[in-house]
KENUGU-445140 format. One record per atom (N, C-alpha, C): residue in three letters; z, x, y. Coordinates in steps of 0.001 Angstrom, whole numbers, plus 524288, in hexadecimal, padded with zeros to 5 digits. Each point is the difference from the previous one (the first is absolute). Layout:
ALAZXY
...
//
This chain:
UNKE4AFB8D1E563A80
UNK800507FC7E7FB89
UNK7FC4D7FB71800E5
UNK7FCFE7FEE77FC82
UNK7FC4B7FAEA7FE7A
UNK8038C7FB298003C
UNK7FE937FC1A803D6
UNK801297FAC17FE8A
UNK7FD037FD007FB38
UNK803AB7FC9F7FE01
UNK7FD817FE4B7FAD5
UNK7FCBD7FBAF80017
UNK7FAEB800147FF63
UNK7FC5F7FA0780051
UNK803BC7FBBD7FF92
UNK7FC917FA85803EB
UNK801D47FD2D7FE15
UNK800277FBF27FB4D
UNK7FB2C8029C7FF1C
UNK7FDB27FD977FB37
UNK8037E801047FB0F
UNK800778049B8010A
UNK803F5802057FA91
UNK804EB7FE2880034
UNK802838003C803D3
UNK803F57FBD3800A7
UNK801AE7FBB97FE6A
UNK7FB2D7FB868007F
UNK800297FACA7FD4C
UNK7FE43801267FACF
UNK7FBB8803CC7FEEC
UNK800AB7FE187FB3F
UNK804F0803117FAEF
UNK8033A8036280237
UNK803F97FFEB7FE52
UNK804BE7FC157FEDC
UNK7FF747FD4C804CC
UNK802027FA6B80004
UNK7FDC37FCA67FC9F
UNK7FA8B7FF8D7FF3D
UNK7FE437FC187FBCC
UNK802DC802457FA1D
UNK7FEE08051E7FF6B
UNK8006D800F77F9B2
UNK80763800B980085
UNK802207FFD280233
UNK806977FFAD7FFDA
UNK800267F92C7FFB7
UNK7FDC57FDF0802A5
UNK801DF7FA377FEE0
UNK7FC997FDF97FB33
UNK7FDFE8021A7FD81
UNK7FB147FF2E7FB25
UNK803E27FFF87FC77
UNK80346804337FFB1
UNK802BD801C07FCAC
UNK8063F7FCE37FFE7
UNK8024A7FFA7804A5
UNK803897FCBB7FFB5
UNK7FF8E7F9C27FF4D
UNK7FC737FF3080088
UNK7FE667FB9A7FFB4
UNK7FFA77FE297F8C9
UNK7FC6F804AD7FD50
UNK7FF327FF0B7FB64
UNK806D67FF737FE0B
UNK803FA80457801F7
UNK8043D7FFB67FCD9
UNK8038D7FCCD80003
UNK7FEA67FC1480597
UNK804607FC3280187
UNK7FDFE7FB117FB35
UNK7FA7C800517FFC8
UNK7FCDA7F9D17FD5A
UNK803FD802F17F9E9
UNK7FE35803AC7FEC6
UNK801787FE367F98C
UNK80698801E07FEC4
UNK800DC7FF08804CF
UNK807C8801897FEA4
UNK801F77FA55800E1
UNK7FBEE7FC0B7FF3A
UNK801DF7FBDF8026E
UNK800C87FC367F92C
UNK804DD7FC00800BD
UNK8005D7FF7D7FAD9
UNK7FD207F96D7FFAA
UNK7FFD08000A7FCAA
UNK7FAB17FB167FE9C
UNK802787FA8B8016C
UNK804E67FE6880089
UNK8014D7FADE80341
UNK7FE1E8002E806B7
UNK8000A803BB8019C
UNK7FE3A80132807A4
UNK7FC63800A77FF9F
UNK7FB3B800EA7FB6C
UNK7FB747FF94801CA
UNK7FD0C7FAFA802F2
UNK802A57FBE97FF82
UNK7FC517FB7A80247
UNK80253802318052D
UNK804817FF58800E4
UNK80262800CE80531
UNK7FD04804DC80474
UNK7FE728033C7FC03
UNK7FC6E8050B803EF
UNK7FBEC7FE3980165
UNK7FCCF7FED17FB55
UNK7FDB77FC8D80121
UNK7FE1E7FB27804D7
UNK803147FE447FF11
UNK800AD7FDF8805F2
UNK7FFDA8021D80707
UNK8035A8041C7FCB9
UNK7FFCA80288805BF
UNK7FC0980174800B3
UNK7FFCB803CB7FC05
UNK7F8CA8027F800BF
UNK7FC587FD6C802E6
UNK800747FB387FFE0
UNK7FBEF7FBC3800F1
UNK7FF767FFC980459
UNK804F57FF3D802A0
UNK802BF7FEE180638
UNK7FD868066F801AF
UNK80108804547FEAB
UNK7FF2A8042B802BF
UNK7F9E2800738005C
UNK7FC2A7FEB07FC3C
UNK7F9C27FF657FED8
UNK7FF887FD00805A6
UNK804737FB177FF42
UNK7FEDD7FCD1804D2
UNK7FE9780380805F6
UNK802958038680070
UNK802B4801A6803D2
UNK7FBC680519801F1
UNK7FE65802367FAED
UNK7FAEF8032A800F4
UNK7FAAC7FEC38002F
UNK7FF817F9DF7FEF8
UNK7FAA07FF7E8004C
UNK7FF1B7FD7D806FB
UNK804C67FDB5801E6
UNK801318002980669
UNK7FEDD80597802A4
UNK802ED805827FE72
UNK7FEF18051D8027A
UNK7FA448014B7FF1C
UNK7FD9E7FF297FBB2
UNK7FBC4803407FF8E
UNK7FB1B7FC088038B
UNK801337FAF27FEFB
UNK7FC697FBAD80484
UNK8017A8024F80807
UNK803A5803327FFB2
UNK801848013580416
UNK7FDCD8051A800C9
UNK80112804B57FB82
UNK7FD79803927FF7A
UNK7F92A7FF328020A
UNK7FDCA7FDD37FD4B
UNK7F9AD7FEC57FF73
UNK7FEE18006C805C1
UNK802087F92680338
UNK800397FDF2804A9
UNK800708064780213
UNK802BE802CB801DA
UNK8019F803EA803E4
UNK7FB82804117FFBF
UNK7FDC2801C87FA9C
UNK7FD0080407801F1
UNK7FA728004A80063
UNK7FE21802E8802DB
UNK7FA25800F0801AB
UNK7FC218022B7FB6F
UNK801DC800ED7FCB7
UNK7FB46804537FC93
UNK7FF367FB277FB43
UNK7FB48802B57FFB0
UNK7FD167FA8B7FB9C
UNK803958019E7FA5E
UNK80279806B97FF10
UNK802DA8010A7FC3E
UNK805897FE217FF29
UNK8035E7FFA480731
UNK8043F7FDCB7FE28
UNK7FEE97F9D18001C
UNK7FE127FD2F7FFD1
UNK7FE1D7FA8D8001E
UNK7FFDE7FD917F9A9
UNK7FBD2803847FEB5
UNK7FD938008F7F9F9
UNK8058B801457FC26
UNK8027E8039280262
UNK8070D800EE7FD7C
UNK802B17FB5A7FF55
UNK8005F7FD88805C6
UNK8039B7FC45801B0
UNK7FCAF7FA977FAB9
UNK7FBFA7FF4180083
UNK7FDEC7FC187FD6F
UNK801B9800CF7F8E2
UNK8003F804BD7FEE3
UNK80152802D57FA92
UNK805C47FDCF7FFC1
UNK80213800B8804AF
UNK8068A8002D7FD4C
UNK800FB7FAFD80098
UNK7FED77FB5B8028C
UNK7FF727FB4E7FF4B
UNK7FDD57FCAD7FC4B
UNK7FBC8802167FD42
UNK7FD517FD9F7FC0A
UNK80413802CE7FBC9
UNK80344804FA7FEA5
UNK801F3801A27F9C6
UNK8066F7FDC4801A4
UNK802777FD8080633
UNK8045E7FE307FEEB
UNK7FF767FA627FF3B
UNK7FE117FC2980119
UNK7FDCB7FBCD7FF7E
UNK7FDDE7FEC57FA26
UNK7FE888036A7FD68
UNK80074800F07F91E
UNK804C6801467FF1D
UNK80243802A780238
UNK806BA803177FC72
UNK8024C7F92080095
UNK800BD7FE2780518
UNK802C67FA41801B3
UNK7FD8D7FD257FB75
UNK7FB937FD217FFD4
UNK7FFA37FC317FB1F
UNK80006802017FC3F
UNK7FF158052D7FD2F
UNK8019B801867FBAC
UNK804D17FF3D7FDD2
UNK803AC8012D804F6
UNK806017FE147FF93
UNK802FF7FBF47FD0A
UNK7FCF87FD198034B
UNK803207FB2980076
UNK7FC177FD6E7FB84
UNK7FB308007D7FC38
UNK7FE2A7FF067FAC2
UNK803C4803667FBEF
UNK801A080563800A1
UNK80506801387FDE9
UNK8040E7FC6B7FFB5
UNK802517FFD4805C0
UNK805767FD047FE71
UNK800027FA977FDC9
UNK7FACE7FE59801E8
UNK800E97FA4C7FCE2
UNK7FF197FF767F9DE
UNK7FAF5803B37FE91
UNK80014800E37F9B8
UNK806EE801EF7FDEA
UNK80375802F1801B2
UNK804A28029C7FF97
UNK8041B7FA2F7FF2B
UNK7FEBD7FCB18059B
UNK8047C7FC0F7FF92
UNK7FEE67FC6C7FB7F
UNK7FBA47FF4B7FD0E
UNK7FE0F7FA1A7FE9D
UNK8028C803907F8DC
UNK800288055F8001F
UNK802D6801B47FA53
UNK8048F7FF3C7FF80
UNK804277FFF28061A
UNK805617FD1F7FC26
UNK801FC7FA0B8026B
UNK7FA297FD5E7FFFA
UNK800997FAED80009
UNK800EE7FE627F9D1
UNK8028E7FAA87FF8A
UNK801767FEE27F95D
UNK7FD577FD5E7FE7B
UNK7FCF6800887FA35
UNK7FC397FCB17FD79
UNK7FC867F9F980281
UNK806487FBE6801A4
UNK7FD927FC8A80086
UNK7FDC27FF5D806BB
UNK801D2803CE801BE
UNK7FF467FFBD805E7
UNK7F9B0801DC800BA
UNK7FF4F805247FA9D
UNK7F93C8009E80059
UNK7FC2F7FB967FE9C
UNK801A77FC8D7FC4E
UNK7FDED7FAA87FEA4
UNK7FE777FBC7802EA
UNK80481800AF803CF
UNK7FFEC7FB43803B7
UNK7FBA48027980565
UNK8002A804897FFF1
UNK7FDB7802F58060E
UNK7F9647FF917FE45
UNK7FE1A800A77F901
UNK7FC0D800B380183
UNK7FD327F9507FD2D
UNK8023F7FD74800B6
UNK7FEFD7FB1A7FE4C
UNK800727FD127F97C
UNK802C4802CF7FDE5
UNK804067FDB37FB9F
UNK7FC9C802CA7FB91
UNK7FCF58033F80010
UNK7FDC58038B7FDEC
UNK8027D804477FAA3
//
Protein backbone atom coordinates (compact mmCIF):
# COMPACT_ATOMS: atom_id res chain seq x y z
CA UNK A 1 0.00 0.00 0.00
CA UNK A 2 1.06 3.69 -1.04
CA UNK A 3 1.57 6.18 1.70
CA UNK A 4 -0.34 9.30 1.03
CA UNK A 5 1.74 12.62 0.08
CA UNK A 6 2.16 15.01 2.30
CA UNK A 7 1.19 17.51 0.29
CA UNK A 8 -2.16 16.07 -0.30
CA UNK A 9 -2.70 15.85 3.14
CA UNK A 10 -2.57 19.54 3.95
CA UNK A 11 -4.14 20.46 1.28
CA UNK A 12 -7.09 18.44 2.21
CA UNK A 13 -6.86 20.18 5.39
CA UNK A 14 -6.91 23.54 3.65
CA UNK A 15 -10.14 22.80 1.50
CA UNK A 16 -12.01 21.05 4.79
CA UNK A 17 -11.24 24.15 6.80
CA UNK A 18 -12.18 26.45 3.56
CA UNK A 19 -15.32 24.99 3.82
CA UNK A 20 -16.02 24.96 7.45
CA UNK A 21 -14.90 28.00 7.84
CA UNK A 22 -17.24 29.46 5.03
CA UNK A 23 -20.25 27.67 7.04
CA UNK A 24 -19.40 28.75 10.52
CA UNK A 25 -19.03 32.83 9.04
CA UNK A 26 -22.56 32.82 7.51
CA UNK A 27 -24.46 30.71 10.31
CA UNK A 28 -23.45 33.48 12.35
CA UNK A 29 -26.38 35.87 13.26
CA UNK A 30 -25.79 39.62 12.59
CA UNK A 31 -25.61 40.98 16.40
CA UNK A 32 -21.96 38.60 16.90
CA UNK A 33 -20.72 39.82 13.95
CA UNK A 34 -18.70 42.68 15.52
CA UNK A 35 -17.84 40.22 18.25
CA UNK A 36 -16.16 37.64 15.52
CA UNK A 37 -14.97 40.11 14.31
CA UNK A 38 -12.94 40.83 16.92
CA UNK A 39 -11.72 37.71 17.44
CA UNK A 40 -10.80 37.29 14.00
CA UNK A 41 -8.57 40.10 14.57
CA UNK A 42 -6.86 38.59 17.71
CA UNK A 43 -6.38 35.23 15.70
CA UNK A 44 -4.85 37.46 12.32
CA UNK A 45 -2.91 38.65 15.42
CA UNK A 46 -1.67 35.39 16.20
CA UNK A 47 -0.84 34.30 12.54
CA UNK A 48 0.97 37.07 11.40
CA UNK A 49 3.51 36.10 14.72
CA UNK A 50 3.60 32.15 13.16
CA UNK A 51 4.16 33.01 9.70
CA UNK A 52 7.13 35.87 10.88
CA UNK A 53 8.35 32.63 12.62
CA UNK A 54 7.58 30.46 9.71
CA UNK A 55 9.76 32.87 7.22
CA UNK A 56 12.67 33.26 10.11
CA UNK A 57 13.13 29.22 10.23
CA UNK A 58 13.50 28.31 6.69
CA UNK A 59 16.35 28.10 4.22
CA UNK A 60 14.79 28.21 0.69
CA UNK A 61 14.36 31.57 -1.00
CA UNK A 62 10.60 29.76 -1.73
CA UNK A 63 9.71 29.10 1.84
CA UNK A 64 10.93 32.68 2.80
CA UNK A 65 9.07 34.29 -0.26
CA UNK A 66 5.81 32.09 1.37
CA UNK A 67 6.57 33.18 4.81
CA UNK A 68 6.80 36.95 3.51
CA UNK A 69 3.23 36.19 1.46
CA UNK A 70 1.49 35.02 4.53
CA UNK A 71 2.57 37.97 6.54
CA UNK A 72 1.90 40.61 4.10
CA UNK A 73 -2.22 38.90 3.26
CA UNK A 74 -2.59 38.47 7.39
CA UNK A 75 -1.48 41.88 8.26
CA UNK A 76 -4.26 43.02 5.50
CA UNK A 77 -7.00 40.48 6.91
CA UNK A 78 -5.87 42.38 10.74
CA UNK A 79 -6.45 46.06 9.51
CA UNK A 80 -9.08 45.19 7.25
CA UNK A 81 -10.71 43.99 10.45
CA UNK A 82 -10.61 46.20 12.65
CA UNK A 83 -11.72 49.17 9.50
CA UNK A 84 -14.73 46.61 9.52
CA UNK A 85 -15.47 46.63 13.07
CA UNK A 86 -15.12 50.14 13.53
CA UNK A 87 -17.22 51.16 10.31
CA UNK A 88 -19.87 48.27 12.06
CA UNK A 89 -19.64 50.03 15.64
CA UNK A 90 -20.02 53.79 14.55
CA UNK A 91 -23.80 52.25 12.75
CA UNK A 92 -25.42 51.62 16.08
CA UNK A 93 -23.98 54.65 17.52
CA UNK A 94 -27.18 57.30 17.97
CA UNK A 95 -27.61 60.31 15.76
CA UNK A 96 -26.26 62.77 18.13
CA UNK A 97 -23.23 60.80 19.20
CA UNK A 98 -22.32 60.80 15.12
CA UNK A 99 -22.57 64.71 15.30
CA UNK A 100 -20.58 65.21 18.12
CA UNK A 101 -17.61 62.48 16.92
CA UNK A 102 -17.26 64.11 13.63
CA UNK A 103 -17.35 67.71 14.73
CA UNK A 104 -21.01 68.90 14.90
CA UNK A 105 -21.37 68.23 11.29
Amino acid sequence: MDTVSPVIINLIIFVLAIYVGYHVVWTVTPALHTPLMAVTNAISAIVIVGAMLAAALTETVLGKSMGLLAVALAAVNVFGGFLVTRRMLEMFRKKDNKKSATGGK
